[in-house]
DSSP file (Angstrom, degrees, kcal/mol; ACC not computed):
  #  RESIDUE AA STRUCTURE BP1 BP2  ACC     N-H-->O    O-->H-N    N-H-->O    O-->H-N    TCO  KAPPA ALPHA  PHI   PSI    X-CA   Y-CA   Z-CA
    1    1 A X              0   0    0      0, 0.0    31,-1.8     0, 0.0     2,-0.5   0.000 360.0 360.0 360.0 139.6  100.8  108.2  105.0
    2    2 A X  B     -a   32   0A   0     29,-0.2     2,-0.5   100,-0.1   100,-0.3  -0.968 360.0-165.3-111.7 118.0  102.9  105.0  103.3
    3    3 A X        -     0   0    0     29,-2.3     2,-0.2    -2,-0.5    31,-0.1  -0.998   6.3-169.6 -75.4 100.2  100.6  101.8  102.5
    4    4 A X        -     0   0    0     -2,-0.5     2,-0.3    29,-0.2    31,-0.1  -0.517   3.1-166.6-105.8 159.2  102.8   99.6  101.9
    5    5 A X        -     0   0    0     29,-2.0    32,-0.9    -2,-0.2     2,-0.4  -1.000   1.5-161.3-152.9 144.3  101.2   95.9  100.2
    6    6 A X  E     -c   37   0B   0     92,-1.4     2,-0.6    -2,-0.3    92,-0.4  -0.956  42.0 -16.7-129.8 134.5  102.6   92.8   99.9
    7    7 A X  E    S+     0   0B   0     30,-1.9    33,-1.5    -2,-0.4     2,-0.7  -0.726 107.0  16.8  76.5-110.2  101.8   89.4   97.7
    8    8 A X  E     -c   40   0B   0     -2,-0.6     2,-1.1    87,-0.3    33,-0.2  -0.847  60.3-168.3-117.3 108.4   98.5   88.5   95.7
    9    9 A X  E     +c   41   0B   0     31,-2.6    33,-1.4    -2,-0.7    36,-0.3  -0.660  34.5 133.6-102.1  95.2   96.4   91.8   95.3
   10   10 A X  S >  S-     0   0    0     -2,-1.1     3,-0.6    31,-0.2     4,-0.3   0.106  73.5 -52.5-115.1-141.6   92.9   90.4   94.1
   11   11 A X  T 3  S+     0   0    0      2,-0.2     4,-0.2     1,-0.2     3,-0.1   0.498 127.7  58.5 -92.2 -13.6   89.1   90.9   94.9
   12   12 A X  T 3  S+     0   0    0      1,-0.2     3,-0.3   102,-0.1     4,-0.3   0.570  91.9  67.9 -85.7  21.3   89.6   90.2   98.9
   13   13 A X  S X> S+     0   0    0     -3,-0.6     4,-1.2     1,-0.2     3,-0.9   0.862  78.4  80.0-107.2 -20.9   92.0   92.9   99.0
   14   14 A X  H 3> S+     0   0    0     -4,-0.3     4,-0.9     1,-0.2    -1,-0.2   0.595  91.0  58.5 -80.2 -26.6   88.6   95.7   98.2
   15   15 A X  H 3> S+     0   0    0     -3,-0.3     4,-1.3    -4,-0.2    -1,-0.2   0.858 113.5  35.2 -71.8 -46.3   87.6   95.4  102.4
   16   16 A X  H <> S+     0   0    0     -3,-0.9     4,-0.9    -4,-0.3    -2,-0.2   0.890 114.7  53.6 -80.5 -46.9   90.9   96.7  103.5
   17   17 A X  H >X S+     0   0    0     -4,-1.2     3,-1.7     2,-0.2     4,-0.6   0.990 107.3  53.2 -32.9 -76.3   91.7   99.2  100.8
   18   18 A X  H >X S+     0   0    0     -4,-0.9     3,-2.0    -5,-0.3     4,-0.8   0.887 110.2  43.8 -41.8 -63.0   88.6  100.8  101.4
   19   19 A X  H >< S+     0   0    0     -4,-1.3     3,-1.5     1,-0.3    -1,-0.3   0.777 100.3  84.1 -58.2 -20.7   89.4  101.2  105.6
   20   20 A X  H X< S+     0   0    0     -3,-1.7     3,-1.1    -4,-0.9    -1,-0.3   0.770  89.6  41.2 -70.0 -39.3   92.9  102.4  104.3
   21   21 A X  H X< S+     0   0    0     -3,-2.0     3,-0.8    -4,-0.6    -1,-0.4   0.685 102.0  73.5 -96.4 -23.4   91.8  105.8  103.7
   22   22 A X  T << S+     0   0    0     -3,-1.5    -1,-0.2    -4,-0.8    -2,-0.2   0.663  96.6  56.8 -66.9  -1.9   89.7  105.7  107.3
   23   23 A X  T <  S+     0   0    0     -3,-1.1    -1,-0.2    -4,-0.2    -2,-0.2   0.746  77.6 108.6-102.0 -23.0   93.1  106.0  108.9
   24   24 A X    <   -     0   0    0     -3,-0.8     2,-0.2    -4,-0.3    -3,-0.0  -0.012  58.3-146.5-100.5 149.9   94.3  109.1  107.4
   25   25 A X    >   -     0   0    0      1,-0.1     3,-1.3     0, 0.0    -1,-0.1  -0.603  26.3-100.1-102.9 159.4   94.6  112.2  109.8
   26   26 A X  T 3  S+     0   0    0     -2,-0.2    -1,-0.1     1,-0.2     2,-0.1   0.895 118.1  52.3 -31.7 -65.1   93.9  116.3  108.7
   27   27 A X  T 3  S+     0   0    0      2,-0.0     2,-0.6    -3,-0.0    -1,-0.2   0.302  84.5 100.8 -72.4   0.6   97.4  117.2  108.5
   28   28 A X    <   +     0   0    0     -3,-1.3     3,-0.1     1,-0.2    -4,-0.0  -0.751  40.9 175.1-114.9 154.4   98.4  114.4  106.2
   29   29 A X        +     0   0    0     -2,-0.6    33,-2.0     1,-0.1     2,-0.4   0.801  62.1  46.8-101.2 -38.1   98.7  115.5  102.2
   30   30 A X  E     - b   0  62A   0     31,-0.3     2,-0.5    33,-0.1    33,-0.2  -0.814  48.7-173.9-113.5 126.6  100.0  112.4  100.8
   31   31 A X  E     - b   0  63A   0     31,-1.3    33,-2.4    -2,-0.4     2,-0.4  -0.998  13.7-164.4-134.2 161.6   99.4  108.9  100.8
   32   32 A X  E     -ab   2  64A   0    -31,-1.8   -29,-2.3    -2,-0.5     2,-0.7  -0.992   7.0-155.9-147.6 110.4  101.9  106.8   98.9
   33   33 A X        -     0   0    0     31,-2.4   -29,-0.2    -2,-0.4   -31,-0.1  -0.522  13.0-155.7 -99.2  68.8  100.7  103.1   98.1
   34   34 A X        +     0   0    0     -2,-0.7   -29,-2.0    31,-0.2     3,-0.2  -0.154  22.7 169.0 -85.3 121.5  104.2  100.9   97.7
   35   35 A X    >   +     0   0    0     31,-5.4     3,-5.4   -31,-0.1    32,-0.2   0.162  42.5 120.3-100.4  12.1  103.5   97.8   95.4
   36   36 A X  T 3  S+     0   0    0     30,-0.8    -1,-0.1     1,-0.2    31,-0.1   0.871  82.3  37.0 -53.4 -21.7  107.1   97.3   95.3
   37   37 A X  E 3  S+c    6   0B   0    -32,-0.9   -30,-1.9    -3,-0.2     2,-0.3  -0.095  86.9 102.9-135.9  51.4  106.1   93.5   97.0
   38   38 A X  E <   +     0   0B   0     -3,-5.4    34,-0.3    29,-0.4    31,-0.2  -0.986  43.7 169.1-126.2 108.0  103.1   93.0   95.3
   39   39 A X  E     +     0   0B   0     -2,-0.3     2,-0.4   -32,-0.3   -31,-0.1   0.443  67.9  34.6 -91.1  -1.7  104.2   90.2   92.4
   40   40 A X  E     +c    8   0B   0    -33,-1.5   -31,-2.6    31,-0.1     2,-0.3  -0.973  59.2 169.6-147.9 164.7  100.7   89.5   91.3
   41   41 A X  E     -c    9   0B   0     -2,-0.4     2,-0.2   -33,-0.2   -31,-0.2  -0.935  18.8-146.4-173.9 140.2   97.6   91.5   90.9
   42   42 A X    >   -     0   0    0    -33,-1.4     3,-2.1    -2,-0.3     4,-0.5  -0.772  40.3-101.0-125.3 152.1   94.0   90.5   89.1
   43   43 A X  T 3> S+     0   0    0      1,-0.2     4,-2.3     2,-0.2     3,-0.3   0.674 123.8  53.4 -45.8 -33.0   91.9   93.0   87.3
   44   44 A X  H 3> S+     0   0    0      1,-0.3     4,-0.8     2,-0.2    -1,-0.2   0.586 104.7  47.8 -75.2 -12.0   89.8   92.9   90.6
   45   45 A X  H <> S+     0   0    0     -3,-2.1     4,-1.2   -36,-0.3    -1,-0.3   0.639 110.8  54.1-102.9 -20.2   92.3   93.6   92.7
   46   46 A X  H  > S+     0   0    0     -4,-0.5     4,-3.4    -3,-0.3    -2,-0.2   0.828 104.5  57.5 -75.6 -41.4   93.5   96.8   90.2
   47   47 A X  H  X S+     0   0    0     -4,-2.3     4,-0.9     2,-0.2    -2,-0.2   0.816 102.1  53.0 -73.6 -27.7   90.0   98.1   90.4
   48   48 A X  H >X S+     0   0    0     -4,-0.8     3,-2.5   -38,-0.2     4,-1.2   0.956 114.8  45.3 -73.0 -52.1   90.2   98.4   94.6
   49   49 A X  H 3X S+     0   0    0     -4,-1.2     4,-1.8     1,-0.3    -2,-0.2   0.905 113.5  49.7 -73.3 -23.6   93.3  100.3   94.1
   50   50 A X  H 3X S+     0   0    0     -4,-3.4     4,-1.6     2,-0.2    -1,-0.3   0.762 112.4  43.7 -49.2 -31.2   91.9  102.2   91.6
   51   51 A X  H <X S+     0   0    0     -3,-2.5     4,-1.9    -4,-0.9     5,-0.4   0.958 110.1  52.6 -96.5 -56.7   89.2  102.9   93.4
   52   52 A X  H  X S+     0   0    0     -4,-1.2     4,-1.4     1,-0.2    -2,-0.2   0.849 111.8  54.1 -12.7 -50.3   91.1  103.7   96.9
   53   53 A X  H >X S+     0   0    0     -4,-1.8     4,-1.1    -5,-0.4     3,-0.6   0.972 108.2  46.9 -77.9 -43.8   93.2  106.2   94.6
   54   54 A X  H >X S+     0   0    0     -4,-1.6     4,-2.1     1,-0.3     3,-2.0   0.895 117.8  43.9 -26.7 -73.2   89.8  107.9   93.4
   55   55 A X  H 3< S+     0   0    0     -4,-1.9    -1,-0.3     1,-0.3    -2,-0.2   0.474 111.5  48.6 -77.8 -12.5   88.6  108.1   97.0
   56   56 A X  H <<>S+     0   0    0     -4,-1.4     5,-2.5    -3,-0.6    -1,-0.3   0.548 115.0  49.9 -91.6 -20.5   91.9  109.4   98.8
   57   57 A X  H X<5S+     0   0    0     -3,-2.0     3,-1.5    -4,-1.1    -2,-0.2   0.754 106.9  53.9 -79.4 -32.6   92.0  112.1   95.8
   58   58 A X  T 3<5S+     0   0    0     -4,-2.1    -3,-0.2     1,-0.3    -1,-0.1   0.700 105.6  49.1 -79.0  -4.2   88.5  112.9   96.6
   59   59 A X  T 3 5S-     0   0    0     -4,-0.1    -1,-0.3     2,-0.0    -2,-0.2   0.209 132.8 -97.0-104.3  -1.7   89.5  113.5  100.6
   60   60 A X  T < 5S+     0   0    0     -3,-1.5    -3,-0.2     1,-0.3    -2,-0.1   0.727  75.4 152.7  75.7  38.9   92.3  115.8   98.8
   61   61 A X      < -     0   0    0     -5,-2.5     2,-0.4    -8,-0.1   -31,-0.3  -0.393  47.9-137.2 -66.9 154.7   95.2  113.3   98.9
   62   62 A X  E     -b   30   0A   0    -33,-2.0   -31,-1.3    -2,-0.1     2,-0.3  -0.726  32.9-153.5 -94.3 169.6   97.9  113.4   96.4
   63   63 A X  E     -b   31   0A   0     -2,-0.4     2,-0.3   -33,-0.2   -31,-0.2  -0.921  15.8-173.9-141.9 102.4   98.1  109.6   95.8
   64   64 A X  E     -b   32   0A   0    -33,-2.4   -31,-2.4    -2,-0.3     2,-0.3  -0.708  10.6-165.8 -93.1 155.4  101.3  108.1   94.6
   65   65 A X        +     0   0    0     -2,-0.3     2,-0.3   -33,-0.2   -31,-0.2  -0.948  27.7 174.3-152.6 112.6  101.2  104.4   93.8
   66   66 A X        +     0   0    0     -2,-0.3   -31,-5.4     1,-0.2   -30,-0.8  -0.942  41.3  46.1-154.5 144.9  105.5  103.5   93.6
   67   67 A X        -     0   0    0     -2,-0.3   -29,-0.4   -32,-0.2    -1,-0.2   0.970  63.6-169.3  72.0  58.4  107.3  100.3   93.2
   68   68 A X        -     0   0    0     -3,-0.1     2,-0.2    18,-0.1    -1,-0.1  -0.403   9.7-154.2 -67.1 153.3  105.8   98.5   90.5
   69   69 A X     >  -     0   0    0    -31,-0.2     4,-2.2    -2,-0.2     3,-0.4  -0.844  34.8-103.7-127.4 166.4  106.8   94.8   89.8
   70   70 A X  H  > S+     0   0    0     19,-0.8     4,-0.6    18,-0.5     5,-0.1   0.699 115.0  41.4 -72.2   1.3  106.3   93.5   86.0
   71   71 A X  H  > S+     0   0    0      2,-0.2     4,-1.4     3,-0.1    -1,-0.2   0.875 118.2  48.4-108.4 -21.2  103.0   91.3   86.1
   72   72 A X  H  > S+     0   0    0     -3,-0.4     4,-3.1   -34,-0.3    -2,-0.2   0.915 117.8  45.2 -92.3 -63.4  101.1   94.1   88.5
   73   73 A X  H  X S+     0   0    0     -4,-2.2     4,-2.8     2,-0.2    -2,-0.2   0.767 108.4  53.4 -57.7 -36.5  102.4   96.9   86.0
   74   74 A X  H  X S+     0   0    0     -4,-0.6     4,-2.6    -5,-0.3    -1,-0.2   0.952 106.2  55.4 -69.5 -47.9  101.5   95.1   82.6
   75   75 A X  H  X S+     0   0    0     -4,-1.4     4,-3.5     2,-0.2     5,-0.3   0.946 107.7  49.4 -28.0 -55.5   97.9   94.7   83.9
   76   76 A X  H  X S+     0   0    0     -4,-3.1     4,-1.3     1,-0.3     6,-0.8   0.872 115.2  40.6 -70.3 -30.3   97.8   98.2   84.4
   77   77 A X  H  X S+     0   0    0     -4,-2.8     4,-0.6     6,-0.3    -1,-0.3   0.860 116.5  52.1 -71.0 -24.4   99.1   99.0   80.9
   78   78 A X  H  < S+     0   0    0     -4,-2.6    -2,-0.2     2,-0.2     3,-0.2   0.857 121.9  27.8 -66.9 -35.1   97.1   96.4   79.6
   79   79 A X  H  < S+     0   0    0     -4,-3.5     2,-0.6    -5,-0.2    -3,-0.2   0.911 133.0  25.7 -85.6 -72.5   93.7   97.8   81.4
   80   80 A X  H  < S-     0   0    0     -4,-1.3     2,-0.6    -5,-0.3    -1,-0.2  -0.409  97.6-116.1-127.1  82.7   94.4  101.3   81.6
   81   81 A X  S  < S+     0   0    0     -4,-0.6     2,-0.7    -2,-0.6    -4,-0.2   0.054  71.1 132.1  51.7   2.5   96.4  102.1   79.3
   82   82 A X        -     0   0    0     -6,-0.8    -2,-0.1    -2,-0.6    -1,-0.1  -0.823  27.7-179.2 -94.9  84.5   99.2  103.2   81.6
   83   83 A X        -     0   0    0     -2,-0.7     3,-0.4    -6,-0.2    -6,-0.3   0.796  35.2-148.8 -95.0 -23.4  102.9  101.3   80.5
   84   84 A X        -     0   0    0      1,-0.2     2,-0.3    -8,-0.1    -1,-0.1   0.051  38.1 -58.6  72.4 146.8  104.6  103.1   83.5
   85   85 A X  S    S-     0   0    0      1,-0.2     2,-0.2     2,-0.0    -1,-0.2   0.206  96.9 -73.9 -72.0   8.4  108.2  104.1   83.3
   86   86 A X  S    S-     0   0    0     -3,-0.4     2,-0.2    -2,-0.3    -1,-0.2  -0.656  71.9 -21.6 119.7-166.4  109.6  100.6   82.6
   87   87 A X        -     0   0    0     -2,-0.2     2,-0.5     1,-0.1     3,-0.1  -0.403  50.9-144.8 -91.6 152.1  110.3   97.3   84.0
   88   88 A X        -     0   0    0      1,-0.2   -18,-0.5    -2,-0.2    -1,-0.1  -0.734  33.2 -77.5-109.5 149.1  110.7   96.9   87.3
   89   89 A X        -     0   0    0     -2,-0.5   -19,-0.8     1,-0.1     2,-0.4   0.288  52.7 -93.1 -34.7 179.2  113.3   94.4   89.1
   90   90 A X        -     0   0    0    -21,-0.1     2,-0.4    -3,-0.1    -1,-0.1  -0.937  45.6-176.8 -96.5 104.3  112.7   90.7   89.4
   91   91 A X        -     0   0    0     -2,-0.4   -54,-0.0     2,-0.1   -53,-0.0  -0.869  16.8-169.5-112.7 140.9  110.8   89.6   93.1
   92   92 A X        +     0   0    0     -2,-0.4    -1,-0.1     2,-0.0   -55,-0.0   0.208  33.9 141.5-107.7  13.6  110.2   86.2   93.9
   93   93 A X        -     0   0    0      1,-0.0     2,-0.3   -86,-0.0   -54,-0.2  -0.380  25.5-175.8 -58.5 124.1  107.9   86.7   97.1
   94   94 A X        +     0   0    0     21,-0.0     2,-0.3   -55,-0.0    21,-0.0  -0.967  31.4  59.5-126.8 162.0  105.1   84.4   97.4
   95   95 A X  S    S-     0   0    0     -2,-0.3   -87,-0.3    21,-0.1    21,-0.2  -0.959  76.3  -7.6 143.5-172.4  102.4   84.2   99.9
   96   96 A X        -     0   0    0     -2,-0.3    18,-0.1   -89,-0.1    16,-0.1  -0.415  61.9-113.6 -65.4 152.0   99.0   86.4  101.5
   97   97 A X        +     0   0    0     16,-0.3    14,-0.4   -90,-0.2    16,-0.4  -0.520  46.8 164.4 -61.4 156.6   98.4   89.6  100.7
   98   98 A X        -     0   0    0    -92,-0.4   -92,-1.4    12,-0.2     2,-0.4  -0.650  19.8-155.0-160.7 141.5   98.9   91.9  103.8
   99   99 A X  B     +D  109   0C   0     10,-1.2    10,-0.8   -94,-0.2     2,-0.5  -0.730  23.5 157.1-102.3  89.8   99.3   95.9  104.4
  100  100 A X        -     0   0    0     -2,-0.4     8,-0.1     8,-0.2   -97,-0.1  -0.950  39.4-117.2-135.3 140.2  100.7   97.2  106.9
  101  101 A X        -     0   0    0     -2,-0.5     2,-0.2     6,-0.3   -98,-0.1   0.372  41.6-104.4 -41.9 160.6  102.3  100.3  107.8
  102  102 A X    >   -     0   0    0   -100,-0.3     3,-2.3    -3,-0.1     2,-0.5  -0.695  48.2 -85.8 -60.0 147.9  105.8  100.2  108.6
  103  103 A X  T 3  S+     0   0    0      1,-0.3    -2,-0.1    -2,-0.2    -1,-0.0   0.287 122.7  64.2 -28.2 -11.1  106.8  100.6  112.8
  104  104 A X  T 3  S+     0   0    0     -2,-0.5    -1,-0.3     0, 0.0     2,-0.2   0.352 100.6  55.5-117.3  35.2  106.8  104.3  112.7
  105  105 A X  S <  S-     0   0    0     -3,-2.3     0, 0.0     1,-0.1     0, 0.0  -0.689  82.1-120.9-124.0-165.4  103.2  104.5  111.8
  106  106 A X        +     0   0    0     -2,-0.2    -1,-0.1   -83,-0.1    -3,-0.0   0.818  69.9  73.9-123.3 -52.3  100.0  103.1  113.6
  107  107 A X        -     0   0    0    -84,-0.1    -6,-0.3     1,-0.0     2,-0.3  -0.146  49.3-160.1 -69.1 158.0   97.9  101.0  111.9
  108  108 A X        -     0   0    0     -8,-0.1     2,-0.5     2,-0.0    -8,-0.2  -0.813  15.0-175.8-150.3 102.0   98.3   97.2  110.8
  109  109 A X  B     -D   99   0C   0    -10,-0.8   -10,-1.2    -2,-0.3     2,-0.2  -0.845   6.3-170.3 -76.7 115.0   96.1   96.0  108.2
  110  110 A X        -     0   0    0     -2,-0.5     2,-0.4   -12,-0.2   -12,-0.2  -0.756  10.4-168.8-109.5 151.2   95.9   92.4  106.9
  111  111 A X        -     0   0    0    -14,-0.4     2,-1.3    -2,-0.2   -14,-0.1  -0.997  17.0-155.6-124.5 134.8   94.0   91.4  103.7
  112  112 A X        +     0   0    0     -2,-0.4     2,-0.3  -100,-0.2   -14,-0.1  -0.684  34.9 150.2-117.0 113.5   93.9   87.2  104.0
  113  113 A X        -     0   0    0     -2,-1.3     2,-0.3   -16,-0.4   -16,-0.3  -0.713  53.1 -85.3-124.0 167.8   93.5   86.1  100.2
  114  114 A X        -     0   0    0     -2,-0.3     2,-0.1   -18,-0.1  -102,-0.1  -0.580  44.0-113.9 -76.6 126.9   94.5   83.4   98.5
  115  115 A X        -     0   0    0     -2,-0.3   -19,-0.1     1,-0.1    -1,-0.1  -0.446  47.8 -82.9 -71.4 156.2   98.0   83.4   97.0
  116  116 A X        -     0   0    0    -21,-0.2     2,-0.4     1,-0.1    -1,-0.1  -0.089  58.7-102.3 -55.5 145.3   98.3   83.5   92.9
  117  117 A X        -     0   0    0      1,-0.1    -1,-0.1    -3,-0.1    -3,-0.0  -0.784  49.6 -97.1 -84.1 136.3   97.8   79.5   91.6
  118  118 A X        -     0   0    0     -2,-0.4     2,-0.9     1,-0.1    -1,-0.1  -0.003  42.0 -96.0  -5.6 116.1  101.1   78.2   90.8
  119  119 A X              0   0    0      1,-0.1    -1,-0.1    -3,-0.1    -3,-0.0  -0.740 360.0 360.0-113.0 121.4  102.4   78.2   87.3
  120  120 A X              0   0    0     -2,-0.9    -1,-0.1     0, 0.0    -2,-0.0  -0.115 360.0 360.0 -30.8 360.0  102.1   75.2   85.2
């Protein structure tokens, strides 16, 4: 299953993350969480995916987490310790958060958060 996420991943995103794993069928082995067009992310918003990835291993997912951007990837080396495999292109997407599958899967998740404040 591909969870794709897009924009500000914070502490509203923990309601939808969580259902994310209620979709997943018996036959599927993998879930793959592409951040590639997620340019900001807040400790709170690292600890639901953290915690998703916990609870999708614990249903006996592999959990791949792909398409890091630099300010969502520095958190993560900065918190847990994790530098990642380098820097990742430059996005300028701004906006809500939202996840939803691409058109040849079934579900369409939205998370509606607050976009990142503006920088000064």
């Amino acid at each position: 299953m591909r969870l794709p996420a897009r924009g500000h991943l914070g502490d509203d995103a923990g309601t939808v993350l969580e259902r994310a794993v209620d979709h997943v069928t018996d036959c599927e082995r993998v879930l793959m969480i592409d951040v590639y067009r997620v340019v900001f992310m807040d400790p709170a918003g690292l600890l639901h995916l953290l915690d998703l990835h916990r609870r999708a291993e614990c249903l006996g997912l592999r959990v791949l987490v792909v398409g890091w951007q630099p300010q969502p990837q520095e958190l993560m080396a900065r918190s847990a310790r994790i530098p990642g495999p380098g820097p990742a292109p430059a996005n300028t997407m701004r906006g809500r958060a939202s996840v939803a599958p691409s058109a040849n899967e079934y579900n369409v998740i939205t998370i509606a958060g607050p976009s990142p404040p503006p920088r000064t």
